[in-house]
DOZA-870516 format. One line per field, with one value per residue (C-alpha): x, z, y; residue number from 1; residue in three letters. Coordinates in nm, 3 decimals. Layout:
# residues N
X	c(X, ...)
Z	c(Z, ...)
Y	c(Y, ...)
i	c(NUM, ...)
aa	c(Ala, ...)
***
This chain:
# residues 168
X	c(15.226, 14.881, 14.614, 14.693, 15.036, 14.830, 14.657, 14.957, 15.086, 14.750, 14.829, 15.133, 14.835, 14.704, 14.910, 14.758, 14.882, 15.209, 15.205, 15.092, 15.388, 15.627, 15.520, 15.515, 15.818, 15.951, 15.750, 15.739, 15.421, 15.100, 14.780, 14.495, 14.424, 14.793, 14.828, 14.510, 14.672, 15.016, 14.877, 14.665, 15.057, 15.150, 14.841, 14.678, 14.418, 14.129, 13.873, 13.938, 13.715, 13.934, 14.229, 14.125, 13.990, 14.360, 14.493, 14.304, 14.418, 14.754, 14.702, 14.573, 14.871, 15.088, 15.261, 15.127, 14.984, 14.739, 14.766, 14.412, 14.440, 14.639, 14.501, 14.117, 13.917, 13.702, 13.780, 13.827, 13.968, 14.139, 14.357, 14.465, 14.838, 15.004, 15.328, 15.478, 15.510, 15.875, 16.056, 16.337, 16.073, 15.891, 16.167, 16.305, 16.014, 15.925, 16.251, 16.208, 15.851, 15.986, 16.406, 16.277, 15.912, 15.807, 16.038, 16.062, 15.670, 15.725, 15.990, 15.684, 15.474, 15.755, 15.852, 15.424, 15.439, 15.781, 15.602, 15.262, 15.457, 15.704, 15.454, 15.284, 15.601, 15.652, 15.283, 15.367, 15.071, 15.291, 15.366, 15.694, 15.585, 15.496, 15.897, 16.026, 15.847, 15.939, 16.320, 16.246, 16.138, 16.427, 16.636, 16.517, 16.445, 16.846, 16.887, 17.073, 16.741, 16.517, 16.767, 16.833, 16.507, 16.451, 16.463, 16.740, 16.453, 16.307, 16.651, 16.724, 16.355, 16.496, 16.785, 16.618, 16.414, 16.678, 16.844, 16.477, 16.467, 16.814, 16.735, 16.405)
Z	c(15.071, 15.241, 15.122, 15.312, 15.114, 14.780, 14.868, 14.944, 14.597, 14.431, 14.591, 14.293, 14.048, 13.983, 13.748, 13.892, 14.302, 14.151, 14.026, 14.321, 14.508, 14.271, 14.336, 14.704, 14.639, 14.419, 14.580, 14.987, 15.140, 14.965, 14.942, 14.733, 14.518, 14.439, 14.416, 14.140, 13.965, 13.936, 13.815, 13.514, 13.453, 13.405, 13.185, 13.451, 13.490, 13.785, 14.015, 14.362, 14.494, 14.299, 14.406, 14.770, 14.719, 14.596, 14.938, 15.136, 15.004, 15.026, 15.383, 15.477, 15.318, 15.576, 15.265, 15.381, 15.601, 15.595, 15.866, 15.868, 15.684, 15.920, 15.782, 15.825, 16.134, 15.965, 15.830, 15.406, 15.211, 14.984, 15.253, 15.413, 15.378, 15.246, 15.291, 15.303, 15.530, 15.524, 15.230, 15.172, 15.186, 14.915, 14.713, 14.680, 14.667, 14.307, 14.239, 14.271, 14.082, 13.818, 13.768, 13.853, 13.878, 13.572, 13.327, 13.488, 13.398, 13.066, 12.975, 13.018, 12.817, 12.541, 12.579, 12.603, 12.221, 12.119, 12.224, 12.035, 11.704, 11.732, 11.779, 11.492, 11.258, 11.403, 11.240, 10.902, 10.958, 10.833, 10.632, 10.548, 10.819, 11.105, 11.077, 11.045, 11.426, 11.536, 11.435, 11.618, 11.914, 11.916, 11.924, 12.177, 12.379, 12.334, 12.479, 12.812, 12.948, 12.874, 12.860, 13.239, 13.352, 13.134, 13.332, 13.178, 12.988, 12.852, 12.742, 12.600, 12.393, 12.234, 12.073, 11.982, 11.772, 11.630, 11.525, 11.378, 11.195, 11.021, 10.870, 10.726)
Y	c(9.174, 9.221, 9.406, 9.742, 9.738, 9.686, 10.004, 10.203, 10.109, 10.278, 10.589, 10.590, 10.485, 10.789, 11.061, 11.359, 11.251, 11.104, 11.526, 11.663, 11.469, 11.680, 11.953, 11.942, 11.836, 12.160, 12.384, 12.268, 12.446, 12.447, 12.607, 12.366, 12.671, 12.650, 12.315, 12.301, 12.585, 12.407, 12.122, 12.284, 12.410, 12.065, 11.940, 11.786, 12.007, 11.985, 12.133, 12.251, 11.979, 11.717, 11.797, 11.765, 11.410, 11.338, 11.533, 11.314, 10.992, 11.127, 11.188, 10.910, 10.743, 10.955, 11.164, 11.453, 11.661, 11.981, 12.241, 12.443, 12.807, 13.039, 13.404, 13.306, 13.261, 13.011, 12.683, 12.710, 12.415, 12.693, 12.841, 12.503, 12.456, 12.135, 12.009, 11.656, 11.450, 11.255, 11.431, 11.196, 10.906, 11.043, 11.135, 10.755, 10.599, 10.816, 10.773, 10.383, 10.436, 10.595, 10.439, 10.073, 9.988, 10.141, 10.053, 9.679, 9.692, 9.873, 9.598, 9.312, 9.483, 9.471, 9.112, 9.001, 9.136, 9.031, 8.696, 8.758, 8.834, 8.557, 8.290, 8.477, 8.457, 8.128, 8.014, 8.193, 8.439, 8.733, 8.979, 9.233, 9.462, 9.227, 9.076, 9.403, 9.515, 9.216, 9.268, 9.626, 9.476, 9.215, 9.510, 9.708, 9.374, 9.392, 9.764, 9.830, 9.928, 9.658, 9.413, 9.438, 9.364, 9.015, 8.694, 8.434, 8.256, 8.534, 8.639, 8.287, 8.285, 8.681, 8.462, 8.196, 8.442, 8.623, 8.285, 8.230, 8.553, 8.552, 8.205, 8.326)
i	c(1, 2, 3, 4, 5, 6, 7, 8, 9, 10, 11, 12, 13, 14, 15, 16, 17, 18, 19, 20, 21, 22, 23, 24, 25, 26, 27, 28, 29, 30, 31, 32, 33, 34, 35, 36, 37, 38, 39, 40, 41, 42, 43, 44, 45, 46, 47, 48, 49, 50, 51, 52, 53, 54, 55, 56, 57, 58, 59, 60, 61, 62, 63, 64, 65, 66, 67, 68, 69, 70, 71, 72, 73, 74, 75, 76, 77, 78, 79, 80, 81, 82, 83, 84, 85, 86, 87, 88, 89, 90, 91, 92, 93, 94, 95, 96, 97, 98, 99, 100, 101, 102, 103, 104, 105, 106, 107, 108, 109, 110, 111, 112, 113, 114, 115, 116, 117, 118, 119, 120, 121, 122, 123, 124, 125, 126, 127, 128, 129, 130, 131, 132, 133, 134, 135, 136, 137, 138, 139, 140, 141, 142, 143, 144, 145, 146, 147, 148, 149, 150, 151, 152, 153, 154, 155, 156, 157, 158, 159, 160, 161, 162, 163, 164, 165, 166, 167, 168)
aa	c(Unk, Unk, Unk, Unk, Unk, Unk, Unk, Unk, Unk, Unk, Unk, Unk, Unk, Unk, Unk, Unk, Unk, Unk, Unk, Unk, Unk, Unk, Unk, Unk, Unk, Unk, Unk, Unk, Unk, Unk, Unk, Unk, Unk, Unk, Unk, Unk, Unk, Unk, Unk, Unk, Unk, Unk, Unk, Unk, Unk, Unk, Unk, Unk, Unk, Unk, Unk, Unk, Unk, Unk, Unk, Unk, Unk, Unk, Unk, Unk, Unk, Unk, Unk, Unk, Unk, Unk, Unk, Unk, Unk, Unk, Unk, Unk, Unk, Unk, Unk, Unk, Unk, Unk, Unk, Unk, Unk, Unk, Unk, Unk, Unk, Unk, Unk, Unk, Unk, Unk, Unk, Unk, Unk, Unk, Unk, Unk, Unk, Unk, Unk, Unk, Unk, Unk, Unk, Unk, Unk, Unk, Unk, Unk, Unk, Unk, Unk, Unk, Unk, Unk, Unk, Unk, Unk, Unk, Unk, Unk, Unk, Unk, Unk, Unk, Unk, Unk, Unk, Unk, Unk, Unk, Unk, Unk, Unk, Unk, Unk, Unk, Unk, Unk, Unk, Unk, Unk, Unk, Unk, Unk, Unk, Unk, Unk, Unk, Unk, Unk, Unk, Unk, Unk, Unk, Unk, Unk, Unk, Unk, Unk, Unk, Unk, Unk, Unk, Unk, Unk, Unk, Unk, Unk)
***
């Protein structure tokens, strides 16, 4: 990956364009106005001139694309119409974002402190409660969804510290 791709990838890093992306999605063509109001809807709540700074980046992504307000005889960012710009494209690659990416990333977050408290436990710097959330965290390391995303040694380490637990 070169740095151009890297920069694609932020486009997904902000909550309120990953929202904006839905709704052009749900709602097809645009107006900003309409597109601000929709997102204070949705708890993501910002100014008119905000939510054009997140249209450009989105354009310049190619996700979409602004034709200039057709009612007015003067250019006004409020009456510009948004739409996307390769539907289908958008729609898998949130559904990748949110189905794979994020819960493969959510699923190292869980094994980086399944780690920390093991090697904790391991060093007999514990208490009741820090085995029990680490017997949590064994189990949900076990769950169909995280499960799935651990690499063989990671997945070897989570029974080595359930073998470690039930002899404590």
């Amino acid at each position: 990956m070169n740095d151009d791709d890297f920069k694609l990838l932020g486009i997904f890093g902000s909550r309120a364009r990953v929202e904006i992306l839905k709704l052009l999605l749900a709602l097809e063509f645009r107006s900003l106005s309409e597109i601000a109001e929709k997102l204070g809807e949705r708890r993501c709540k910002m100014t008119l001139s905000g939510v054009l700074k997140h249209m450009k980046e989105l354009e310049k992504a190619g996700i979409v694309r602004h034709e200039p307000g057709i009612f007015t005889d003067k250019p006004d960012a409020r009456k510009t119409i948004y739409s996307l710009e390769g539907r289908e494209r958008v729609e898998k690659a949130l559904h990748l974002l949110e189905n794979e990416v994020i819960p493969a990333l959510r699923v190292g977050v869980i094994f980086s402190e399944t780690v920390r408290l093991a090697r904790q436990i391991q060093g007999n710097r514990h208490g009741p409660s820090e085995k029990e959330r680490l017997e949590a965290l064994l189990a949900a390391c076990r769950s169909e969804g995280v499960y799935k995303y651990l690499t063989n040694d990671e997945k070897k380490k989570i029974e080595l510290w359930r073998m470690m637990l039930s002899a404590m």
